[in-house]
C-alpha positions as MATLAB code, in Angstrom:
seq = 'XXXXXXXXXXXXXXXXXXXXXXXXXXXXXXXXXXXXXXXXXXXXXXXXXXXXXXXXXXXXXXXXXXXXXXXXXXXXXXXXXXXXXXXXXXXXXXXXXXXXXXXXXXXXXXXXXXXXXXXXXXXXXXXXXXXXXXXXXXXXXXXXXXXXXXXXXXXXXXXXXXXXXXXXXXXXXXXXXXXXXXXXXXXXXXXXXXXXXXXXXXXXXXXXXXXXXXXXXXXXXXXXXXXX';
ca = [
      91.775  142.543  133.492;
      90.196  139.157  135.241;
      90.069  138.654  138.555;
      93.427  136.209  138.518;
      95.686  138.617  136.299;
      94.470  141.396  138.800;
      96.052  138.634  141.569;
      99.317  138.469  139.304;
      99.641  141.656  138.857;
      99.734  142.849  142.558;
     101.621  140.066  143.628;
     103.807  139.245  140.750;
     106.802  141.273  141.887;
     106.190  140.419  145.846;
     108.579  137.940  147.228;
     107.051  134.359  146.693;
     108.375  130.792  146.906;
     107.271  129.696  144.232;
     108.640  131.951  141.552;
     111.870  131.173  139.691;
     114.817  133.399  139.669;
     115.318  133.423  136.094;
     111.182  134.885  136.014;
     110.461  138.771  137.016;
     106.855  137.741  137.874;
     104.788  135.090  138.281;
     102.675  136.529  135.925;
     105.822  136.446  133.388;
     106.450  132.801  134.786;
     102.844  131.398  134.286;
     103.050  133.187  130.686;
     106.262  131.015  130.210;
     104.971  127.751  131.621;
     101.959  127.518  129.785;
     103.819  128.257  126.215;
     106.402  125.597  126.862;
     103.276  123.015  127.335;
     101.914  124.276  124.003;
     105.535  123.073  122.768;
     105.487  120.022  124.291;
     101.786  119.122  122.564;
     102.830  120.331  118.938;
     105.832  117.822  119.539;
     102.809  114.960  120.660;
     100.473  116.188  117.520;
     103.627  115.470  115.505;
     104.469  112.125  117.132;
     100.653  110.704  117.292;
     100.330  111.773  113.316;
     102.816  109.374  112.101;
     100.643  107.297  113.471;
      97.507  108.503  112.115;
      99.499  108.867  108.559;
     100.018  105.034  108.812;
      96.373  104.641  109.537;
      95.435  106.980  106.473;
      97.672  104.947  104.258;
      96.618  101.688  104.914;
      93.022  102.631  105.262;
      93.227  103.520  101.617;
      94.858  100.720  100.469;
      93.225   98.002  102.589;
      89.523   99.713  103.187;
      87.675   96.467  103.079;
      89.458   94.948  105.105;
      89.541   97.745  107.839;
      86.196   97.565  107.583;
      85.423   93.614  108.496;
      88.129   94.421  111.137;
      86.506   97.338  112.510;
      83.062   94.936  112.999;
      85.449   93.397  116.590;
      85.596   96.431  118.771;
      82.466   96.976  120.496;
      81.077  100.596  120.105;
      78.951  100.813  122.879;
      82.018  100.505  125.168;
      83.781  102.990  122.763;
      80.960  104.935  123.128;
      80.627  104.915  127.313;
      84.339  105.786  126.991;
      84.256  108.760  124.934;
      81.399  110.061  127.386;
      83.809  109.011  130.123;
      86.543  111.061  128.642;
      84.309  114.330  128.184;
      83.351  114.098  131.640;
      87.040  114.123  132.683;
      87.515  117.320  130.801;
      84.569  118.927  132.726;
      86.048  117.928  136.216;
      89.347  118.872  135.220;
      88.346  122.485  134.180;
      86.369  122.538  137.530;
      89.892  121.713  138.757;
      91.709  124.772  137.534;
      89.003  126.855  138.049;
      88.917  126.345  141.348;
      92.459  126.801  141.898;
      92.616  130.004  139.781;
      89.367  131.324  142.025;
      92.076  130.333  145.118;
      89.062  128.039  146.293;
      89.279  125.493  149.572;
      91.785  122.878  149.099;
      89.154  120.476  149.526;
      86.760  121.407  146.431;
      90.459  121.484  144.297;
      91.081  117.862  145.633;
      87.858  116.838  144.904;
      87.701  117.971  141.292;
      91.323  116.296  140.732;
      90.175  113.253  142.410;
      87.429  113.358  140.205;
      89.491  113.622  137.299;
      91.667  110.645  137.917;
      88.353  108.611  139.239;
      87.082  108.789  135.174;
      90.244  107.931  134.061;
      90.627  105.325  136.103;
      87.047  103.982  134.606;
      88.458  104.548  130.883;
      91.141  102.433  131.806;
      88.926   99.570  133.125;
      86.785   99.488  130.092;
      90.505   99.392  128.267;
      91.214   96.596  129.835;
      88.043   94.728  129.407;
      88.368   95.488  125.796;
      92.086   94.593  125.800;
      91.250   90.960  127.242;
      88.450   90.109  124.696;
      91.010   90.833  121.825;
      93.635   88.530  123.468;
      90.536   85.843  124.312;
      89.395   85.787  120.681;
      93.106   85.608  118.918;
      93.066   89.635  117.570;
      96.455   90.302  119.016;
      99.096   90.454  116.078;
     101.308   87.803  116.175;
     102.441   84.041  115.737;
      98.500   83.474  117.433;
      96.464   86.097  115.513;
      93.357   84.504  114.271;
      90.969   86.071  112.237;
      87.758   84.574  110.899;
      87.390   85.405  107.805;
      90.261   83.746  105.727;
      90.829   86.245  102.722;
      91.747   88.683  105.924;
      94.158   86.617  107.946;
      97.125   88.694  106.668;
      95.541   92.049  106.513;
      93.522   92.049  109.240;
      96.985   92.141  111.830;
      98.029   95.535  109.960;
      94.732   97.222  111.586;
      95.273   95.427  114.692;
      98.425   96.823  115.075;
      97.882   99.898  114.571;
      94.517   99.945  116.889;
      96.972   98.495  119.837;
      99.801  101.398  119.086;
      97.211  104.347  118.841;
      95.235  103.244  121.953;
      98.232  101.755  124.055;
     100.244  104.755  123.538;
      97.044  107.092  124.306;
      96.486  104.796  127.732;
     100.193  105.663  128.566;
      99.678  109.335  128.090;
      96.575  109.291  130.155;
      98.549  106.530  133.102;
     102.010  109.377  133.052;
      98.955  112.225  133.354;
      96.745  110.438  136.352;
      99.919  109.796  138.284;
     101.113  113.563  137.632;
      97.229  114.484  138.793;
      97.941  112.774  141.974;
     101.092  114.342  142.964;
      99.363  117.556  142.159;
      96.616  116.614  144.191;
      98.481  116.445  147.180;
      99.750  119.714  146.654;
      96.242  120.712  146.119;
      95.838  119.182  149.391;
      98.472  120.968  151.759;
      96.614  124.426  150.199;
      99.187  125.235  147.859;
      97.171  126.598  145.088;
      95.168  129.984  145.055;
      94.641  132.992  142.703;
      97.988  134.080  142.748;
      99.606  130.717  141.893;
      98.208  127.615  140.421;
     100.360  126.997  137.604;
     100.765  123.041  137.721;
      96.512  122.629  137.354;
      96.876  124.880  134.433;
      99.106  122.947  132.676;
      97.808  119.814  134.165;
      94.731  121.108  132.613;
      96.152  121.658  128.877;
      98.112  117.859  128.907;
      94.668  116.123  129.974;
      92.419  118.915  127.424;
      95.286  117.580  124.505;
      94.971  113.296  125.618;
      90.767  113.635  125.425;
      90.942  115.409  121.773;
      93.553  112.461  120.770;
      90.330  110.019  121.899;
      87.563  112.242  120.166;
      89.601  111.258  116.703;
      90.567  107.707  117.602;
      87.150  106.470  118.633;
      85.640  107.356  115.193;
      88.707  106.176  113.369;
      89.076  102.518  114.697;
      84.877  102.265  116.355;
      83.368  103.132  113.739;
      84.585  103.199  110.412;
      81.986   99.714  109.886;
      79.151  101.111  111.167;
      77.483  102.153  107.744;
      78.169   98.407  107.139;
];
């Protein structure tokens, strides 16, 4: 038995504020916690592969197009944010190591702060990218504008789905940074040791789950052209 479970174990059934009444232990409760997060992320597998169904679909039906489409997004920016994302991963396993070795609350808040820090840059390069789609008319709509002709139709139906898959991934990661922070301050105020640190660990699994959603887009949308 590791270190932590050997912490569980011995203090699982002593009085502590942070376990539920409806959980014997915290051990039992942790248990719990972390399988209702594997839940929740079958439900977001489920809900992100409609969207990658769509992509399938009209990838096969539209490849050249996808492909002269593909030729807008920049992947060196993809690139620096995939790097970006793998780094978060790093610092946030840091994270819940350190609060599962019941380390000072300032190497957990560092680690977290860390964490949110490379988001934060994945966001800006978002953002950068976002505005050069809106500058050069690659926003579906009554102004899309694309410059090759034979594409002006087809060419929105990639668009469209590059703004749903990596809007709705920036949303997961804005709901997880703000979640980070909130934990942070907990993190903070010395809440989190070896006995109980549940809210990193599942903190952990949501941001683990958001990075793997990124490892599939960037190849998908980035570079699908780049044989081309």
């Amino acid at each position: 038995m590791s270190e932590v479970h050997a912490a569980l174990a011995a203090h699982g059934h002593e009085h502590h504020p942070r376990l539920q009444h409806h959980f014997d232990s915290l051990e039992q409760q942790l248990y719990a916690s972390t399988f209702g997060m594997w839940v929740f992320l079958v439900t977001e597998v489920l809900f992100f592969g409609g969207l990658f169904m769509a992509y399938i679909v009209y990838r096969i039906w539209y490849p050249e197009m996808f492909v002269h489409a593909s030729h807008h997004l920049s992947i060196p920016l993809g690139t620096f944010n995939t790097a970006v994302l793998i780094g978060s991963s790093l610092t946030m396993a840091y994270a819940v190591n350190a609060a599962q070795r019941g380390a000072r609350p300032r190497e957990q808040v560092m680690w977290l702060v860390a964490t949110m820090g490379l988001g934060a840059v994945f966001l800006g390069v978002k953002a950068i990218e976002y505005a050069d789609k809106f500058h050069h008319h690659l926003v579906p709509g009554a102004n899309f504008h694309f410059e090759d002709p034979a594409f002006q139709g087809t060419a929105q139906i990639y668009y469209s789905l590059y703004f749903a898959l990596t809007g709705l991934h920036a949303l997961h990661m804005v709901i997880g940074m703000v979640i980070m922070a909130i934990i942070a301050r907990m993190a903070a105020k010395g809440e989190f040791n070896a006995v109980w640190y549940t809210p990193v660990e599942i903190m952990g699994l949501y941001w683990h789950f958001v990075d793997l959603i990124w490892i599939f887009l960037f190849p998908l949308l980035y570079l699908i052209g780049g044989a081309h």
